[in-house]
N, C-alpha and C positions, 0 to 999 in steps of 0.2 A: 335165737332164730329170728329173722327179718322178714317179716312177711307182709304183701301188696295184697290187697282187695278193693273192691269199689261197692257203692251203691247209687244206682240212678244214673252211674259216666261208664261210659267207655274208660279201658285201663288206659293211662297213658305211654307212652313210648318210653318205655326208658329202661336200661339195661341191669334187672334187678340183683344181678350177681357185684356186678362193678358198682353199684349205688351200695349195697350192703355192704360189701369192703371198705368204701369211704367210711357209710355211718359208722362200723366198727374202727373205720381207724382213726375218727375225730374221736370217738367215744377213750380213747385208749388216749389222748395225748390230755383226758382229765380225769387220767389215772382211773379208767372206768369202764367195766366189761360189758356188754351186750347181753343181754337175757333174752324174753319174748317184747319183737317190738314189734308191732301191725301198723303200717301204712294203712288208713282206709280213704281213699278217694272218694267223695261225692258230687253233690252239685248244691246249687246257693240253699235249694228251699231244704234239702236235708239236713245241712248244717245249722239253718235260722232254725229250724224243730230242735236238734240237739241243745243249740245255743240257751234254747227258752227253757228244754225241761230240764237240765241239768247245769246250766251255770247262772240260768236267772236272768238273761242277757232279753234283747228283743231288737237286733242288729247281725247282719252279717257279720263273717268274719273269713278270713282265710286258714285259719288251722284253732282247734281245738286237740287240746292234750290231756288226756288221764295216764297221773305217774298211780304205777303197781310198782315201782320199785321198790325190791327189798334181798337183804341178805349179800348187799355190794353190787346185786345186775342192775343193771336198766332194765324197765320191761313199762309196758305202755299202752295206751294205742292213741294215735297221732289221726285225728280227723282233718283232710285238707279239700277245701272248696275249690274243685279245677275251674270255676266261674269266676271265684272272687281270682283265683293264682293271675288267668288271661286277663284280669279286668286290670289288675295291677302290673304286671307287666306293660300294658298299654300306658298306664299311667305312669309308670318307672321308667319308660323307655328300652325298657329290656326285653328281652326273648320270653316267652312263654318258657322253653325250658329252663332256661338263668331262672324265672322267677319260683317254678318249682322245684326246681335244686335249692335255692334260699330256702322255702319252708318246708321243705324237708328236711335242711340242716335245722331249719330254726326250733324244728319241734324236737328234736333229739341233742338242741343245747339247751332246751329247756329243763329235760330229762337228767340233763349232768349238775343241771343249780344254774342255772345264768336265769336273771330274770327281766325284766324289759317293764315296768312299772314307771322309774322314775327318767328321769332324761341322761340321768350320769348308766343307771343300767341299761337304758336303749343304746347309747354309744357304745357300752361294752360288748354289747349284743351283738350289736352292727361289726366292729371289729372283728369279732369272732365269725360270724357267719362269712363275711370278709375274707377271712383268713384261712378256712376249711371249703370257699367256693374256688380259690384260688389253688388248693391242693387241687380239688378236682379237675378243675383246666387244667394242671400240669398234666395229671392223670389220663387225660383227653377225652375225661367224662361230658 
């Protein structure tokens, strides 16, 4: 099950039946099932608290991911900062929704093993999140 929550934001717009069909059918083309995965929405200053007690960080960020995967599901929860998404958006040229479509995939190809450390893994990253934003325009997500 896929589920959206917020904390401190308004939910965003977005069509959470058709958004779970995608995350389960990118999840499916790396040979990998959907379990419990929670979207949680927030805002900058919730995330820079997460970031500090729990990954040690002391910086924004646009998404934080804890894998619970086990027994072949995915299962998770996907923190995404709708401040940092519009901040980067702006700075990507892209649409607010484009950029939270990206990390929303990006937190659930995290979830499948892709990881984005080194610059050969950022490219692969890129490609992939690429390649499943592009299903979803077909999609007319």
């Amino acid at each position: 099950m896929i589920t959206y929550n917020t904390i401190n934001v308004a939910m965003p717009d977005i069509a959470e039946a058709e958004v779970s069909a995608w995350v389960k059918s990118t999840a499916a083309t790396y040979n990998k099932v959907v379990g419990d995965i929670n979207y949680i929405f927030v805002d900058d200053e919730t995330m820079l608290d997460i970031n500090r007690r729990f990954i040690g960080h002391d910086y924004y960020t646009d998404h934080i991911g804890f894998d619970y995967s086990k027994d072949g599901a995915l299962s998770g929860d996907i923190y995404i900062s709708l401040d940092t998404v519009k901040t980067n958006a702006e700075l990507y040229g892209a649409t607010f929704d484009e950029e939270l479509r990206r990390i929303i995939i990006h937190g659930l190809l995290h979830l499948c093993g892709l990881r984005d450390k080194t610059d050969e893994e950022r490219q692969l990253m890129h490609r992939a999140e690429d390649q499943a934003l592009a299903t979803a325009n077909s999609e007319g997500l």
